[in-house]
N, C-alpha and C positions, 0 to 999 in steps of 0.2 A: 504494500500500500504506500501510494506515495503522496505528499501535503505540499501545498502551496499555498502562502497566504498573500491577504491583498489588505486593501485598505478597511473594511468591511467584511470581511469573509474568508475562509477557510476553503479552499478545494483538495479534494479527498479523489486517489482514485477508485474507483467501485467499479460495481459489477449488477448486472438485473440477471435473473433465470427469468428465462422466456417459459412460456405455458406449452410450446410445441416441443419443449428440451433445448439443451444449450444455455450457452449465457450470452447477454451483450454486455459491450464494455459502457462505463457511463463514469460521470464525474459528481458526485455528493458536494453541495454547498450548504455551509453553515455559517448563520453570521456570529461575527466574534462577540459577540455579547452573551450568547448560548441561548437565547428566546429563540425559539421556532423549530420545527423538526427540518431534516435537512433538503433538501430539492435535490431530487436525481435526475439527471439529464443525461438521456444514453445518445452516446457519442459513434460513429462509425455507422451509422445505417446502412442496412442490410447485414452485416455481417455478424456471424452467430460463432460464435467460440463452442468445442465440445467439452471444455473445462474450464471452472474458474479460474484457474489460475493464468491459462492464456488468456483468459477476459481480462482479467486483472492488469496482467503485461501489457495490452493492448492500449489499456488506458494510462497507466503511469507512461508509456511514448507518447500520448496526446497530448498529455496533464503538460509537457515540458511546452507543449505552442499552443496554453495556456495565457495571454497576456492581461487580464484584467476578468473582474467580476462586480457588475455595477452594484448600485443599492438596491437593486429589487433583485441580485442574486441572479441575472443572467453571464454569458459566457461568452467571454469576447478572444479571438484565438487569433495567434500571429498568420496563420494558413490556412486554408480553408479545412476546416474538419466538419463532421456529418455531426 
């Protein structure tokens, strides 16, 4: 699992199980005051991992072109990511 923090918020990289099997990779935000549960945002569309742990992989390489997360906890990426 890998963290990134910003001005506002913490990025976390995570992982969703899909209902058909698999995982998607995705990014968890939390704001740094600890009020709210955290916002998953699955990242890489389309693409389905058959283990968590390559989800997970998949995400801590996105999480680094990661460049900002505004006040409402969205996700702003140096490249285009899904």
């Amino acid at each position: 699992m890998a963290r990134k923090q910003f001005a506002h918020h913490e990025a976390v990289s995570a992982l969703v199980r899909e209902e058909e099997g698999g995982y998607s990779a995705a990014v968890a935000v939390k704001a740094l005051d600890g009020m709210g549960a955290p916002q998953f945002h699955k990242i890489l569309a389309g693409q389905t991992f058959k283990t968590a742990s390559d989800a997970d992989d998949a995400a801590t390489l996105q999480l680094e072109c990661l460049v900002d997360v505004d006040e409402d906890g969205q996700l702003t990426w140096a490249t285009a990511a899904s």
